[in-house]
PDB file with one MODEL, atoms N, CA, C and O in Angstrom:
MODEL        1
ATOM      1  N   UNK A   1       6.552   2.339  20.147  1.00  0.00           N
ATOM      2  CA  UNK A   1       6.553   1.965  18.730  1.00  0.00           C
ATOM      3  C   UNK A   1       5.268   2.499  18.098  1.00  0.00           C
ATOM      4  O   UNK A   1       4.196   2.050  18.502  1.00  0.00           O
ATOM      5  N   UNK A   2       5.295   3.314  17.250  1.00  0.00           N
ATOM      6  CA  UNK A   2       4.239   3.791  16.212  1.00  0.00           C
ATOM      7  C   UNK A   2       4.177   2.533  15.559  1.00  0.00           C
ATOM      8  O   UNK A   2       5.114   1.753  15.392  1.00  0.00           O
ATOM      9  N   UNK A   3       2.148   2.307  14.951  1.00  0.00           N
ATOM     10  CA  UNK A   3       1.933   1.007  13.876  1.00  0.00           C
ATOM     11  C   UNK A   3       1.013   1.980  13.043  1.00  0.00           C
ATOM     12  O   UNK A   3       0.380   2.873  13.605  1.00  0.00           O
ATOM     13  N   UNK A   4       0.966   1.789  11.787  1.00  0.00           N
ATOM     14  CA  UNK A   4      -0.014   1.892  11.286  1.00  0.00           C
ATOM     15  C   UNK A   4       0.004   0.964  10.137  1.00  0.00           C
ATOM     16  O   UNK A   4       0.952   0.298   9.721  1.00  0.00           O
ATOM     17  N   UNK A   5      -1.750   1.066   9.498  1.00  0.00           N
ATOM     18  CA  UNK A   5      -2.034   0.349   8.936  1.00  0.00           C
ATOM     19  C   UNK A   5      -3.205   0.766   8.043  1.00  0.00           C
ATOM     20  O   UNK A   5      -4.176   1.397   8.462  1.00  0.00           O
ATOM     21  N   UNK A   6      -2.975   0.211   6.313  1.00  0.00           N
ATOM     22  CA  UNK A   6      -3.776   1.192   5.134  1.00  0.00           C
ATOM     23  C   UNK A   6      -4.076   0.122   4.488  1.00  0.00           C
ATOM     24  O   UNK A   6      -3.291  -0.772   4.170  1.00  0.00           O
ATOM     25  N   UNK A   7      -5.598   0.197   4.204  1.00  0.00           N
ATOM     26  CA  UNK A   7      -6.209  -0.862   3.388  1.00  0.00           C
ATOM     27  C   UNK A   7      -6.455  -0.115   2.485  1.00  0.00           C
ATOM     28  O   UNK A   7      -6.917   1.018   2.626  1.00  0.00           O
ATOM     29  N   UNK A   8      -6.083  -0.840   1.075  1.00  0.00           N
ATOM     30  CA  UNK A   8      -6.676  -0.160  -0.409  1.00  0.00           C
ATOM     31  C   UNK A   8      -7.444  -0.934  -0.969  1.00  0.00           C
ATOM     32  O   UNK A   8      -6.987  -2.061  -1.159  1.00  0.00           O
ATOM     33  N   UNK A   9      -8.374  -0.755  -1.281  1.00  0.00           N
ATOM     34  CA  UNK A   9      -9.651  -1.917  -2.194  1.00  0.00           C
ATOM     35  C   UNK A   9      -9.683  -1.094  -3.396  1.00  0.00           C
ATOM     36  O   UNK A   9      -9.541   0.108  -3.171  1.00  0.00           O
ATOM     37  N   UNK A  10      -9.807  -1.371  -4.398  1.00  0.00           N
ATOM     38  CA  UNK A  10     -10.105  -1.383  -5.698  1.00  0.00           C
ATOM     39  C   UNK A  10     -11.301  -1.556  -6.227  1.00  0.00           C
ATOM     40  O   UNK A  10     -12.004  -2.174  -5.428  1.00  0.00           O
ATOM     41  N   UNK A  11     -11.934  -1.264  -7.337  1.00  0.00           N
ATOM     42  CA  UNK A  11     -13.699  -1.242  -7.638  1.00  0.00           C
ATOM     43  C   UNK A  11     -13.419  -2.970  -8.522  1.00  0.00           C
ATOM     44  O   UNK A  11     -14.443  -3.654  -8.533  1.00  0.00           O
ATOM     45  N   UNK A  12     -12.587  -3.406  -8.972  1.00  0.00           N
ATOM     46  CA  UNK A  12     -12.185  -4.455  -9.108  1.00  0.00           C
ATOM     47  C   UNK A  12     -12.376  -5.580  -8.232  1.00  0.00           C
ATOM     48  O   UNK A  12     -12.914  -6.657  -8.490  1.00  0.00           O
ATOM     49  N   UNK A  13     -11.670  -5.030  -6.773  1.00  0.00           N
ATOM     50  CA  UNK A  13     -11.746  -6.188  -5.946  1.00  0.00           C
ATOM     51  C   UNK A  13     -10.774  -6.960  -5.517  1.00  0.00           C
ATOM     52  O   UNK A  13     -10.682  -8.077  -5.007  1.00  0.00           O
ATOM     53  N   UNK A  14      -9.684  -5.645  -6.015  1.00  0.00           N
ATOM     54  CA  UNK A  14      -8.096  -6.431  -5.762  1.00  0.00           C
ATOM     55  C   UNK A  14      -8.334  -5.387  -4.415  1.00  0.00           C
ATOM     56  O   UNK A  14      -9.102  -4.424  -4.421  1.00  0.00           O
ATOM     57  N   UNK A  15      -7.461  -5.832  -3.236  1.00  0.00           N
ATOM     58  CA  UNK A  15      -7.328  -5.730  -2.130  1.00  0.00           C
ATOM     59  C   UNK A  15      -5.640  -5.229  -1.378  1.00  0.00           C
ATOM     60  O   UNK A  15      -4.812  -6.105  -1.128  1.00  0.00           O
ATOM     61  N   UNK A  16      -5.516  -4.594  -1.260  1.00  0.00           N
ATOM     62  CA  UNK A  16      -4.211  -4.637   0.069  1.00  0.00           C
ATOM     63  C   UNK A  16      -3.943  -3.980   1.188  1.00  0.00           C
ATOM     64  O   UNK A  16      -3.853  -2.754   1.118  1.00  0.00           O
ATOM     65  N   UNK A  17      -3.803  -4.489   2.154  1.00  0.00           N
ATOM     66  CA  UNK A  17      -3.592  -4.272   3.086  1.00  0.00           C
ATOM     67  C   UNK A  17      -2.341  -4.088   3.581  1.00  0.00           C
ATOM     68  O   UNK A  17      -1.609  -4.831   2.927  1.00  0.00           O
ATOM     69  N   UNK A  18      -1.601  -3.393   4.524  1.00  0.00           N
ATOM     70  CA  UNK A  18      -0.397  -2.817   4.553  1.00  0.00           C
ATOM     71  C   UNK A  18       0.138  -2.673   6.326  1.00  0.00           C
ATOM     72  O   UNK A  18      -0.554  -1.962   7.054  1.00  0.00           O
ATOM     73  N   UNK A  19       0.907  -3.114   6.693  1.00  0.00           N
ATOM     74  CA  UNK A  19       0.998  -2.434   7.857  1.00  0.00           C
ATOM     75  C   UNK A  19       2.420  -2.482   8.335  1.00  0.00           C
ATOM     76  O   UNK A  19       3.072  -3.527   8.345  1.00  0.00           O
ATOM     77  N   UNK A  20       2.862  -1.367   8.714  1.00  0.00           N
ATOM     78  CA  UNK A  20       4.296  -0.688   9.245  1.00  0.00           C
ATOM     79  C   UNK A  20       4.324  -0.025  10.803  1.00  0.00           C
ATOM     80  O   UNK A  20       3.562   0.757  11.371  1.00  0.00           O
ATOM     81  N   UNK A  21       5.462  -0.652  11.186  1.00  0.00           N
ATOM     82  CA  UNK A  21       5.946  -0.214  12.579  1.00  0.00           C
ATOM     83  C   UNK A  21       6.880   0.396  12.258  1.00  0.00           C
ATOM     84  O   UNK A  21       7.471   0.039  11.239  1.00  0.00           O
ATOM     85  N   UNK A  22       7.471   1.825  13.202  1.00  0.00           N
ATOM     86  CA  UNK A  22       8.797   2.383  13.517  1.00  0.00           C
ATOM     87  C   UNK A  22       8.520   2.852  14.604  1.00  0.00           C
ATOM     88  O   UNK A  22       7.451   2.912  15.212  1.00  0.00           O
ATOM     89  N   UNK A  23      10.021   3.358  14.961  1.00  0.00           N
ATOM     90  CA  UNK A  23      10.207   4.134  16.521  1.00  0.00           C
ATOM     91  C   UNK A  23       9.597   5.538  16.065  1.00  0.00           C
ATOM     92  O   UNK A  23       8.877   6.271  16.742  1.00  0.00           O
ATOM     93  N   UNK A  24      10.177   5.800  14.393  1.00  0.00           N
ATOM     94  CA  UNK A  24       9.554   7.397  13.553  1.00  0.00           C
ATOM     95  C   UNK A  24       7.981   7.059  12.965  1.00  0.00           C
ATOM     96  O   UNK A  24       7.864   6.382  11.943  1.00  0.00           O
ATOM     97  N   UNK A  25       6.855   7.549  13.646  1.00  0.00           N
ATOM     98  CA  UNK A  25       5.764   7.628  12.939  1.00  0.00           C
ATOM     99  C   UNK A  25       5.698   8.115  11.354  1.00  0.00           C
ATOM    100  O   UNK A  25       4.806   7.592  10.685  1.00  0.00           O
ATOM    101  N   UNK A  26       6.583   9.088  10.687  1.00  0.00           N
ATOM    102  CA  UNK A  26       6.668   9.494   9.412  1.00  0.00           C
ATOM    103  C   UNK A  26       7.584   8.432   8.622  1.00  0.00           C
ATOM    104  O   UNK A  26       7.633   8.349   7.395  1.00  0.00           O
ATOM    105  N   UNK A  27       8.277   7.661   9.502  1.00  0.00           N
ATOM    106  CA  UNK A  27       8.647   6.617   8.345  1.00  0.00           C
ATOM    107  C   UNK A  27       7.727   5.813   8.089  1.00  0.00           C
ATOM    108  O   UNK A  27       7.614   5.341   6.957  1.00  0.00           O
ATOM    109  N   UNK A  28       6.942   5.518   9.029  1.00  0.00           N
ATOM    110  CA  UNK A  28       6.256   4.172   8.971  1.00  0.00           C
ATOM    111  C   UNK A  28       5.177   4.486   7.717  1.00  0.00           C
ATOM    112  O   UNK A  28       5.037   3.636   6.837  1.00  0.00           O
ATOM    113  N   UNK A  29       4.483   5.643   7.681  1.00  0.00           N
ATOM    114  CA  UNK A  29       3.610   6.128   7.203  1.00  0.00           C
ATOM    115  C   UNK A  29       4.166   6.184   5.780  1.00  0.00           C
ATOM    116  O   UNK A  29       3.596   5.420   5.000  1.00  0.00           O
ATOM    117  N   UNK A  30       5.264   7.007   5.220  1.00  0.00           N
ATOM    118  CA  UNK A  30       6.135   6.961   4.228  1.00  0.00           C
ATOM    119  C   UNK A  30       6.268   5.688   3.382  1.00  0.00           C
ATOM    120  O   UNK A  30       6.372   5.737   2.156  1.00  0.00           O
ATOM    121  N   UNK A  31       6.258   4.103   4.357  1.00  0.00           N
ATOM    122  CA  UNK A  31       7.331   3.076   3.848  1.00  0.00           C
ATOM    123  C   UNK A  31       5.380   2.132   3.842  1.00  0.00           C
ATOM    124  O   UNK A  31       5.276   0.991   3.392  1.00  0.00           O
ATOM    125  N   UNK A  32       4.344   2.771   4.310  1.00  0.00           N
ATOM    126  CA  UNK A  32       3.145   2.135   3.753  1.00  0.00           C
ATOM    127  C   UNK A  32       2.863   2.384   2.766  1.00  0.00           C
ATOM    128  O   UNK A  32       2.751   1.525   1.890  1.00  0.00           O
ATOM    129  N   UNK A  33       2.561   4.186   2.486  1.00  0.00           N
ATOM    130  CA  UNK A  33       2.533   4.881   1.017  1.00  0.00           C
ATOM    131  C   UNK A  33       3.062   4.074  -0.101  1.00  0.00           C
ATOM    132  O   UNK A  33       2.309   3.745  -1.018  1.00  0.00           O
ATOM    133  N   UNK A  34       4.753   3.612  -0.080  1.00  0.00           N
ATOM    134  CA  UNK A  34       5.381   3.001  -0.995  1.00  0.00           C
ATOM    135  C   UNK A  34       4.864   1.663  -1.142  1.00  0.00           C
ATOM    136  O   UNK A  34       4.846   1.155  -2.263  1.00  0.00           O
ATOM    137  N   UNK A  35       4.393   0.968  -0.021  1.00  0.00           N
ATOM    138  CA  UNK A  35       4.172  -0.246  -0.285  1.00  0.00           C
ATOM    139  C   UNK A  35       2.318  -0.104  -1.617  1.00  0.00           C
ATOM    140  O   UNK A  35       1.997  -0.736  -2.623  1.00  0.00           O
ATOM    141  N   UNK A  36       1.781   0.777  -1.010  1.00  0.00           N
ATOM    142  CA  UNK A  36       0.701   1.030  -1.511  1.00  0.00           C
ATOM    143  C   UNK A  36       0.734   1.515  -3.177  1.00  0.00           C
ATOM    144  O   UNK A  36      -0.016   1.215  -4.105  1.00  0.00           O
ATOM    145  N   UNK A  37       1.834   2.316  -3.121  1.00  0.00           N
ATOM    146  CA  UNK A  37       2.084   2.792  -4.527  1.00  0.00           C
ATOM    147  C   UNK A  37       2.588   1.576  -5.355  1.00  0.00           C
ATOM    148  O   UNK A  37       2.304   1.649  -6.550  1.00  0.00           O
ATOM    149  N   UNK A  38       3.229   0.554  -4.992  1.00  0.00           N
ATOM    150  CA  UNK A  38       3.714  -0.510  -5.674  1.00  0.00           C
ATOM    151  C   UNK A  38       2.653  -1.061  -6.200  1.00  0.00           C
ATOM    152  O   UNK A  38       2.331  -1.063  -7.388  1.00  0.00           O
ATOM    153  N   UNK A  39       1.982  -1.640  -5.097  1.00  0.00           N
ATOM    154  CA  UNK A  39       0.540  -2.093  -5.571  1.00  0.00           C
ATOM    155  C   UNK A  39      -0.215  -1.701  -6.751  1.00  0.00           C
ATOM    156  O   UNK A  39      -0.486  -2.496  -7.651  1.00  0.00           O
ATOM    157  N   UNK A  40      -0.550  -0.499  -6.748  1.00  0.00           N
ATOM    158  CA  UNK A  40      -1.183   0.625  -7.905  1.00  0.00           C
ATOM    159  C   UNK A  40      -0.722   0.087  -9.196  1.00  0.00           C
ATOM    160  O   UNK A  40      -1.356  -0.430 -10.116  1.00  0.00           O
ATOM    161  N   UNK A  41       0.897   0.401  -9.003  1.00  0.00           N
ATOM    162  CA  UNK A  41       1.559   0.068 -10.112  1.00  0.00           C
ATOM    163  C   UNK A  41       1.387  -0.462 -10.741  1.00  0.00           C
ATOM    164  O   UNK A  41       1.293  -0.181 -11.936  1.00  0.00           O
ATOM    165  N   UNK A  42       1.175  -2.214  -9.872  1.00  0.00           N
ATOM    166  CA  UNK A  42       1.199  -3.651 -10.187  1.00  0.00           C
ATOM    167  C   UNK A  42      -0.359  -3.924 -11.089  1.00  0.00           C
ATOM    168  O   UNK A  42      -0.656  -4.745 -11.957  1.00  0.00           O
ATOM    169  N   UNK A  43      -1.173  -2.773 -10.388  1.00  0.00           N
ATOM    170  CA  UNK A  43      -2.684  -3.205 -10.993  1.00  0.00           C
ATOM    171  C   UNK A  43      -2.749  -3.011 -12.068  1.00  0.00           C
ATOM    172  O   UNK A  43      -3.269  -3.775 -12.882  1.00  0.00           O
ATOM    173  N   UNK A  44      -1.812  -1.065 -12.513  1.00  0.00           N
ATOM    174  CA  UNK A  44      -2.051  -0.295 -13.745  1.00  0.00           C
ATOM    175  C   UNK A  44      -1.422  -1.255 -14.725  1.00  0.00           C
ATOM    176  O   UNK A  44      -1.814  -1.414 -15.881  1.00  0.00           O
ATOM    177  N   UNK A  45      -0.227  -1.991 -14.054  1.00  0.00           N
ATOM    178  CA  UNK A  45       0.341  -2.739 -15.451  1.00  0.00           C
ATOM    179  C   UNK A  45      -0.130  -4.308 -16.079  1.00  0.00           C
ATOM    180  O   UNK A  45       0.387  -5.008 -16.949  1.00  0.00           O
ATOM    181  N   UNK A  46      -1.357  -4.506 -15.209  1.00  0.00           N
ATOM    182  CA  UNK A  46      -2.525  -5.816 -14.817  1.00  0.00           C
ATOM    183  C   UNK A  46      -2.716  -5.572 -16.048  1.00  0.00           C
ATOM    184  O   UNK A  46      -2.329  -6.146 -17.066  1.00  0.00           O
ATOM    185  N   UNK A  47      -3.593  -4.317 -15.803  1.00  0.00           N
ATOM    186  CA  UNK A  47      -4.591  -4.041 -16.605  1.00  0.00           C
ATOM    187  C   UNK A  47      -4.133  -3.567 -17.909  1.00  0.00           C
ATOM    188  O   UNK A  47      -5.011  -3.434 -18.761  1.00  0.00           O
ATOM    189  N   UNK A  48      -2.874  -3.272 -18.247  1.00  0.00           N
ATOM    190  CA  UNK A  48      -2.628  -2.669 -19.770  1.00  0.00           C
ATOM    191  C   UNK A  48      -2.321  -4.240 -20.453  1.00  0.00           C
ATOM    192  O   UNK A  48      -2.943  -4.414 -21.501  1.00  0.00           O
ATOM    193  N   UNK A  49      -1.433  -5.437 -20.003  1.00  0.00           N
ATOM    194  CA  UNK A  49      -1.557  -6.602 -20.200  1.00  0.00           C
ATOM    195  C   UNK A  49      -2.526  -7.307 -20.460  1.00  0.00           C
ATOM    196  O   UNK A  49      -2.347  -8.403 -20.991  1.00  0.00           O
ATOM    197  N   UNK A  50      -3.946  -6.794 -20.112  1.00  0.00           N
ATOM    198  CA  UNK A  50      -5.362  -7.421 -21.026  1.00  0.00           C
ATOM    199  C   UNK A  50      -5.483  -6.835 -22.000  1.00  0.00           C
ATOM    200  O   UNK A  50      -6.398  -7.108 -22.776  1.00  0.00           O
TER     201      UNK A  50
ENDMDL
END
């Protein structure tokens, strides 16, 4: 089983951490990216809401 695992910190101080298993190392890696990009998302639309 491939794991990996991606911490994103922010100059803010919002935080996430991420971590994915597969039998495919490029999914796992793929399906963190997305989790990570959600995040982003979630901050950019934080911040247009102030």
């Amino acid at each position: 089983m491939n794991k990996i695992t991606l911490t994103v910190e922010l100059p803010s101080g919002s935080k996430l951490t991420t971590f994915e298993d597969d039998e495919n190392l490029y999914r796992a890696v793929v399906r963190a990216l997305i989790d990570i990009e959600v995040f982003l998302i979630e901050m950019d639309v934080e911040n247009e809401e102030q």
